[in-house]
C-alpha positions as CSV (number, residue, x, y, z in Angstrom):
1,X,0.0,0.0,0.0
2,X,1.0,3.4,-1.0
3,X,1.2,6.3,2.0
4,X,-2.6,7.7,1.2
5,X,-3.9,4.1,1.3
6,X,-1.9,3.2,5.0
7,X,-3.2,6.7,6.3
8,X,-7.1,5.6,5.9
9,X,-6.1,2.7,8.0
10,X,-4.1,4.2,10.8
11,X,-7.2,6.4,12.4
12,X,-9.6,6.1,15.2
13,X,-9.0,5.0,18.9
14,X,-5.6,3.0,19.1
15,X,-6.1,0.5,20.8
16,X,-2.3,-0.6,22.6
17,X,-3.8,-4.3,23.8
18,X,-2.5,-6.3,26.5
19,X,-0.2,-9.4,26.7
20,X,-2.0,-12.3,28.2
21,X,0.4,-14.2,30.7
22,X,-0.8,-17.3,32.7
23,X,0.1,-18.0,36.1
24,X,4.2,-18.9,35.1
25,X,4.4,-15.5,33.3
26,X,4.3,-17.3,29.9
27,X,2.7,-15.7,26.5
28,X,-1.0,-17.1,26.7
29,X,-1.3,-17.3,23.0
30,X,-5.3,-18.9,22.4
31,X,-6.6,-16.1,25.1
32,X,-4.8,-13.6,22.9
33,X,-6.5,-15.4,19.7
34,X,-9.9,-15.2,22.1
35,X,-9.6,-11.7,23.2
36,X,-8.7,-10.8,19.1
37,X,-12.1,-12.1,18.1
38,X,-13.6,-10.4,20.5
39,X,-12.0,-6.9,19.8
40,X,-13.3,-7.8,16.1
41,X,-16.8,-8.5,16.5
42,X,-17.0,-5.4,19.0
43,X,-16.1,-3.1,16.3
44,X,-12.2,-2.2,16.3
45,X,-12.6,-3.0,12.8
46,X,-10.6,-1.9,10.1
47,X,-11.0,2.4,9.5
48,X,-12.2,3.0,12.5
49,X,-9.7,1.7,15.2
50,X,-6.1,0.0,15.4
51,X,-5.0,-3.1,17.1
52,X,-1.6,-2.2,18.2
53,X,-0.1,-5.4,19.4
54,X,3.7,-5.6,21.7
55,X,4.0,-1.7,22.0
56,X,5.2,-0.4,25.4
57,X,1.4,-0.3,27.1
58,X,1.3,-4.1,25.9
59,X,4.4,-4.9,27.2
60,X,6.4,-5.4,23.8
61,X,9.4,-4.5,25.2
62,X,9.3,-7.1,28.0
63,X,8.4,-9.8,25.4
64,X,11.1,-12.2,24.0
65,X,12.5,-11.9,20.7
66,X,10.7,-15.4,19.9
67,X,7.5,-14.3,21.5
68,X,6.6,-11.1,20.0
69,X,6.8,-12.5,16.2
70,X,3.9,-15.4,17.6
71,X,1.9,-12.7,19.7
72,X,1.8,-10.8,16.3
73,X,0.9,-13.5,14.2
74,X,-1.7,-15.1,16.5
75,X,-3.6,-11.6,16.7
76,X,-3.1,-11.2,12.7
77,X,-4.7,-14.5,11.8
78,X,-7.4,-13.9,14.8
79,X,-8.5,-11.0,13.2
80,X,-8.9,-12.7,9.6
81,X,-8.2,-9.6,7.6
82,X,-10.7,-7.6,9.3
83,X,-9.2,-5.2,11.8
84,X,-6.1,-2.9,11.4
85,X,-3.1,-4.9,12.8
86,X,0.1,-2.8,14.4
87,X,3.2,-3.9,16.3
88,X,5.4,-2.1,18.2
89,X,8.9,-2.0,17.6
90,X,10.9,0.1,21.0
91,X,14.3,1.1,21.4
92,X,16.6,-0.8,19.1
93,X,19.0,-0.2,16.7
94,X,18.7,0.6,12.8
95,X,20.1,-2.5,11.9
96,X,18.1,-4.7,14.3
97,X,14.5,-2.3,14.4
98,X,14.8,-3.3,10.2
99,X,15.2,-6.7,11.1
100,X,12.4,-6.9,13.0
101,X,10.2,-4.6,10.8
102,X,10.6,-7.0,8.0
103,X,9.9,-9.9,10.5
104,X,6.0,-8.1,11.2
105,X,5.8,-7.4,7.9
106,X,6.0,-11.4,6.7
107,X,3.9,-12.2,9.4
108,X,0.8,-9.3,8.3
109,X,0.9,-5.9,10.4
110,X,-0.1,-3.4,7.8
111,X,2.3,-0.9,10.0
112,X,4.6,-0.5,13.1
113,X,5.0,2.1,15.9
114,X,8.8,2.5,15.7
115,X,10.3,5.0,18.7
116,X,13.5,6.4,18.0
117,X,16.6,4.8,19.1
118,X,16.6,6.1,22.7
119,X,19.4,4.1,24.2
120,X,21.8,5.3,21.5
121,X,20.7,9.0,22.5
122,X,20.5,9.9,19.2
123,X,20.9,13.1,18.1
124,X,17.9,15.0,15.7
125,X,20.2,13.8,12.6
126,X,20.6,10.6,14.1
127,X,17.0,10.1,14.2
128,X,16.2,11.5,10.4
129,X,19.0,8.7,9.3
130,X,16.8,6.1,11.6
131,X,13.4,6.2,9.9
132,X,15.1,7.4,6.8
133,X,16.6,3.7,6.1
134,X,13.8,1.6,8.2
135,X,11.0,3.5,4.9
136,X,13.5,2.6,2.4
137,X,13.7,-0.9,3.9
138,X,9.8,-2.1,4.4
139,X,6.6,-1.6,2.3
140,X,4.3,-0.9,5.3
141,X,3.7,2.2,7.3
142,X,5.9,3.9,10.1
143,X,3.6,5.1,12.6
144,X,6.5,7.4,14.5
145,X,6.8,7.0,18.8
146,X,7.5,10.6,19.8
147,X,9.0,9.3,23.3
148,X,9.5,13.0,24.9
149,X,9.8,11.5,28.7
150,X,13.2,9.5,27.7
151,X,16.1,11.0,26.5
152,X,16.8,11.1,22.8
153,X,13.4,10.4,22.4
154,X,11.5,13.5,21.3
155,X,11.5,14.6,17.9
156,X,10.5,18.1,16.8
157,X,8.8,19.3,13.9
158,X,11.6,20.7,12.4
159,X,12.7,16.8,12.1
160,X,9.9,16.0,10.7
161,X,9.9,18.5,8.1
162,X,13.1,16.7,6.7
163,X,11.2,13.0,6.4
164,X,8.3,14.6,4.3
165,X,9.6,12.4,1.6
166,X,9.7,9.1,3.2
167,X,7.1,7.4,1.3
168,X,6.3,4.5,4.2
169,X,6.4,7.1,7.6
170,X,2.5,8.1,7.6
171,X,1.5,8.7,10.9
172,X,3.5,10.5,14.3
173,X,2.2,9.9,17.5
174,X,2.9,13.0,19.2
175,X,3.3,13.9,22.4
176,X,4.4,17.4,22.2
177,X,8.4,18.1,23.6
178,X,8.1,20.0,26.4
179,X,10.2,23.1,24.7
180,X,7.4,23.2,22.0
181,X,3.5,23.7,21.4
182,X,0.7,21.2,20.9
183,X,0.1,22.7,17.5
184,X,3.5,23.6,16.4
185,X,2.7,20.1,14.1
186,X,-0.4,20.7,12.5
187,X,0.9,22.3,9.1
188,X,2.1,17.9,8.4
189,X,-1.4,16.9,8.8
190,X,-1.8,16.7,5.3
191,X,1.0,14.8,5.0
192,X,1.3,12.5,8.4
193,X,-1.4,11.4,10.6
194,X,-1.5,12.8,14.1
195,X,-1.8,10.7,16.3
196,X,-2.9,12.6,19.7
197,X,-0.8,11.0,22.9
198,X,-1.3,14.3,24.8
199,X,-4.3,13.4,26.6
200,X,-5.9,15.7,23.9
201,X,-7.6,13.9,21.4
202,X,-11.0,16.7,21.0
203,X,-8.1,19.0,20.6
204,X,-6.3,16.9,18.2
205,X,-9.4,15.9,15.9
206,X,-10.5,19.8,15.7
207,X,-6.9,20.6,14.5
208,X,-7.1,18.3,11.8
209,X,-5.7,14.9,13.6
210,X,-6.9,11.4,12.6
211,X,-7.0,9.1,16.3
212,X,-5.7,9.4,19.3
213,X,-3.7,6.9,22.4
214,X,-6.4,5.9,25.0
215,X,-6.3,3.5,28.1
216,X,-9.9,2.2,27.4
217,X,-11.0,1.1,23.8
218,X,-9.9,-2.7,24.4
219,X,-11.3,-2.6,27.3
220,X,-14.6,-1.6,26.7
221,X,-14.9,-1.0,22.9
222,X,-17.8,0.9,22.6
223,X,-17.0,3.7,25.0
224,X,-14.2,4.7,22.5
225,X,-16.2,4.2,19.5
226,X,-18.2,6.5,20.4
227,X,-16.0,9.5,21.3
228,X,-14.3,8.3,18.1
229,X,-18.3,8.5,16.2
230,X,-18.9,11.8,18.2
231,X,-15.8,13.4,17.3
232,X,-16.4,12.5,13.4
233,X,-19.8,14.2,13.6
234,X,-18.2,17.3,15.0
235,X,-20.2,17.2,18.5
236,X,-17.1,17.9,20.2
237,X,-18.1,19.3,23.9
238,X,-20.1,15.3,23.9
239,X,-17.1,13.8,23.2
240,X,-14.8,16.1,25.4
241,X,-17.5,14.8,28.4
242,X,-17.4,11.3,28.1
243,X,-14.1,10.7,27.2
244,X,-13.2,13.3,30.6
245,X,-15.5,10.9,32.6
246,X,-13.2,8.2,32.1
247,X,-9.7,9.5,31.7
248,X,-9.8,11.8,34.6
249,X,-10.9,9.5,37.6
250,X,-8.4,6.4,35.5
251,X,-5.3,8.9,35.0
252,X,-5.4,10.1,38.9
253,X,-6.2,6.0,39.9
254,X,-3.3,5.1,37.8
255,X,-1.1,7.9,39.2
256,X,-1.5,6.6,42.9
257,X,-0.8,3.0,41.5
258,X,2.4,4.6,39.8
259,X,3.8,5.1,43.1
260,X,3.8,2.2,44.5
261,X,4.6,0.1,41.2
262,X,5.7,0.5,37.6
263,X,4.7,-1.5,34.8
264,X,2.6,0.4,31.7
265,X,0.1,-2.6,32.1
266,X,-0.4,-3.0,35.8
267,X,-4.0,-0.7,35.8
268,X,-4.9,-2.4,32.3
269,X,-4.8,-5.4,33.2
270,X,-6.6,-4.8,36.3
271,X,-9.4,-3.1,34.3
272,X,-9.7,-6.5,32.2
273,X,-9.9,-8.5,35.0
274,X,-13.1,-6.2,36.3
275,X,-14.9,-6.7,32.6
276,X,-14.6,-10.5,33.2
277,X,-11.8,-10.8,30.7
278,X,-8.9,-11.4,33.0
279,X,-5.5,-11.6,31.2
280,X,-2.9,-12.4,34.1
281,X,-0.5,-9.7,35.8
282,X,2.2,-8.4,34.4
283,X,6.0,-9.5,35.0
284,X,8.5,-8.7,37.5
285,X,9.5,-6.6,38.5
286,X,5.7,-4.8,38.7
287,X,3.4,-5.8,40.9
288,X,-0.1,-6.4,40.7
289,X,-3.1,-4.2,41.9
290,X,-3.5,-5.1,45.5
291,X,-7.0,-5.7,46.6
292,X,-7.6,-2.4,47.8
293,X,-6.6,-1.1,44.2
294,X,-8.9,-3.6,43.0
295,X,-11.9,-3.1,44.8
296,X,-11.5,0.8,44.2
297,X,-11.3,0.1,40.7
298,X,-14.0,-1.9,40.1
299,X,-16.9,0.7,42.2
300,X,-14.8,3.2,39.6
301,X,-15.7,1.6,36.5
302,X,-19.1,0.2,38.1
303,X,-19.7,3.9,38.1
304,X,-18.9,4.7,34.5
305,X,-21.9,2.6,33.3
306,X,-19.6,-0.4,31.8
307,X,-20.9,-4.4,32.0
308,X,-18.7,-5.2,34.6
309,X,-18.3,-8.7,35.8
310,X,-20.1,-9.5,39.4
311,X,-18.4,-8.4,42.3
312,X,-17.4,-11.6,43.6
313,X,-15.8,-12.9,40.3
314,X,-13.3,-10.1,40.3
315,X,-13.0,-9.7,44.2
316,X,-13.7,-13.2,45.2
């Protein structure tokens, strides 16, 4: 697919899923193919949501280099050509981020989130020489990781001014560098998707953006299809309310957590396990949500309205 045709593909909520572990911390590769249907036949469907399978939410970079190729193919053939299929590629190397780009190729993502290559601390030159040679080497779309809490890991617009021509980047998920301004990347839109990851996404759809990073739409589905649907239909101060509803009460929930654990999946997967559709905890060194955290979490979500599984499945 050409750049035009990727871009219809790479809009909507994103959805960054979650790695299923069982109780030894191993890849649980049929609840992945479960959970894939699922996602499918609840509407993440192809143009108006991504699967985004292994990025840093779904614990990608925690996964083996023989597990994330399987995790990738399992959610590929689960979705049966239906849904838009991402992986995400963190942190490596040129030579080895190609090598691995071509691997999710073979095995079906029509694109990859690619961060820059943060533990080299690569300089803004650095990182136009990066994505320069991964678009030459592939022949699906670069959906760009602006990673502005590590170092080496923001990009500025200026940067992307200078990869205008390469043909397979489509898309930046931006999360604006603290020395710069939310909108200081709009004048690309015609040429890149953005990709709001600023806790923004009204912002970024009235500006001309085409989806936006969320902690909810494989979780419950159809609470981000419908910002997404609102948002489309331009009734913006709707969507601004429901998607507040959630992300407010989650992003202070998760900050608490955040304090006494890391782990991008730790409140995720605890939000799974309230729906019904529990997918393990995450590996060490995070810990789980406590039971306190737990219980808290479910008489949150109870409260947003979802079909949340009976209290004494999830609290026992």
């Amino acid at each position: 697919m050409n750049r035009e045709e990727t871009k219809k593909l790479i809009v909507g909520p994103i959805a960054t899923v979650p790695t299923p572990f069982d109780a030894d911390y191993e890849v649980d590769y049929l609840k992945m193919r479960d959970l894939t249907q699922w996602w499918v036949e609840s509407g993440l469907v192809k143009g108006k949501a991504v699967i985004k399978v292994a990025a840093a939410m779904g614990e990608g970079p925690q996964l083996r280099d023989d597990e994330w190729p399987e995790l990738l193919q399992t959610v590929v053939q689960a979705a049966d050509g239906k849904a838009t299929v991402m992986c995400g590629l963190h942190y490596k190397d040129t030579i080895r981020t190609i090598e691995d780009a071509k691997r999710a190729q073979d095995l079906g993502a029509i694109g990859l989130q690619i961060s820059p290559p943060v533990l080299n601390g690569p300089t803004q030159d650095d990182i136009v020489r990066h994505f320069g040679e991964i678009s030459e080497a592939i022949d699906i779309g670069i959906l760009v990781y602006v990673t502005r809490g590590m170092p080496g890991g923001s990009v500025y617009p200026e940067t992307f001014e200078r990869m205008v021509d390469f043909e397979k980047l489509v898309a930046i998920k931006w999360g604006v560098p603290f020395d710069r301004k939310y909108e200081d990347i709009f004048h690309l839109k015609d040429i890149f998707n953005i990709i709001d990851n600023n806790g923004t996404p009204i912002l970024n759809h009235k500006m001309g953006g085409k989806g936006y990073i969320n902690h909810s739409s494989e979780i419950h589905p159809p609470h981000d299809l419908k910002i997404w649907a609102l948002m489309e239909s331009g009734h913006y101060e709707e969507a601004q309310e429901l998607y507040s509803s959630v992300e407010d009460p989650h992003t202070e929930f998760a900050g608490r957590v955040g304090q006494r654990t890391g782990g991008q999946a730790v409140v995720k997967k605890g939000m799974m396990a309230v729906m019904g559709r529990p997918v393990g905890v995450s590996r060490p060194p995070s810990l789980p949500l406590n039971k306190a955290e737990m219980s808290e979490l479910y008489e949150m979500m109870s409260g947003w309205g979802w079909p949340v599984a009976p209290r004494n499945e999830v609290l026992g």
